[in-house]
N, C-alpha and C positions, 0 to 999 in steps of 0.2 A: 452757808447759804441761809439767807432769811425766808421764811417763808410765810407771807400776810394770807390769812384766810377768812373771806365775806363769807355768809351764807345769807341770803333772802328768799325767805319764807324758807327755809330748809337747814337742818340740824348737822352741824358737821362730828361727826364720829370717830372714834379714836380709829374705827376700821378706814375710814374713810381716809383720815389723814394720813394713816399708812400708805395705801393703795398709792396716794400723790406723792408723798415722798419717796416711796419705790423707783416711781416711774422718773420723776424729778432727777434722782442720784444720774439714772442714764442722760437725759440733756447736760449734766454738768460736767461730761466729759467732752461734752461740743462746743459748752461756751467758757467753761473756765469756772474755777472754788469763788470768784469774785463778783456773785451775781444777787439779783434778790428776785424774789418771786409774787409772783399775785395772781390767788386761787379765787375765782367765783364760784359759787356755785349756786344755783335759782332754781326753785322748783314753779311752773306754771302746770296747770291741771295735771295732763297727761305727759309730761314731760319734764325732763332735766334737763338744764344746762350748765354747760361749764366752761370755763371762759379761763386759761391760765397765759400769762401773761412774766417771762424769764427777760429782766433785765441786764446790762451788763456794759455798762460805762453809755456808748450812747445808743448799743444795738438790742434791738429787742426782740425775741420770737414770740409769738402769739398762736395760739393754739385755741381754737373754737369746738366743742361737741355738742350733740344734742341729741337724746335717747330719752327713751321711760323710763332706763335704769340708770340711775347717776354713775357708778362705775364703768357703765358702759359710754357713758359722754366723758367719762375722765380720760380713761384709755385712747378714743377717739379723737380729744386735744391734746393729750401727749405725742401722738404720731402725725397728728400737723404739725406739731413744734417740731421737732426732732426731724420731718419729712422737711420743713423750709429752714434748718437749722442748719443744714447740712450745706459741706463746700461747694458742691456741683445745685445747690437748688437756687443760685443766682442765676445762671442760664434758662432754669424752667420759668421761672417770674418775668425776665426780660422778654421772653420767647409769649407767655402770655398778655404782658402788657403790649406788644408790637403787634399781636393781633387785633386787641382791643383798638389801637391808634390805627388799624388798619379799616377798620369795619366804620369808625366812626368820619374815616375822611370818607369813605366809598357811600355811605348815609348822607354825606353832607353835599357829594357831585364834586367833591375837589378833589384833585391830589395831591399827594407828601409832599410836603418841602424839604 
């Protein structure tokens, strides 16, 4: 697995890249040895973010945190990854997007076609 790592405004750490690679090894048993990866990570004042990003031919999981403590927005985007990485979390997205398409006919006074 490749693993590209940003940092803006923020210093990436050997502890650090542990922590993501750790966590990393668990996703690549969901998407396969055949993937590459892309770590952000930003610090703005009070806060971290982290932004990882598992590719894998043409599917991608995306993983979004944001904390005070960067290890704690890392962990927090590896269990989004891994939460919509998973085989049953196409029904949770569909089940959310149908809502969405739902609120926005009922805003608009039409309904579905």
């Amino acid at each position: 697995m490749n693993v590209d790592y940003t940092g803006r405004q923020f210093d990436i750490t050997p502890k650090i890249r542990k922590e993501v690679e750790a966590g990393l090894a668990k996703l690549v048993k969901i998407v396969g040895e055949n993937c590459s990866c892309k770590v952000i990570l930003t610090a703005e004042k009070q806060r971290r973010i982290a932004e990882i990003t598992v590719t894998r031919r043409t599917k991608k999981l995306v993983g979004h945190g944001e904390a005070t403590d960067v290890l704690v927005a890392i962990d927090e985007a590896l269990e989004l990854a891994k939460k919509f990485g998973a085989e049953d979390s196409k029904d949770f997205i569909n089940g959310i997007l149908d809502r969405v398409l739902r609120d926005y006919y009922e805003k608009a006074g039409q309904k579905e076609s």
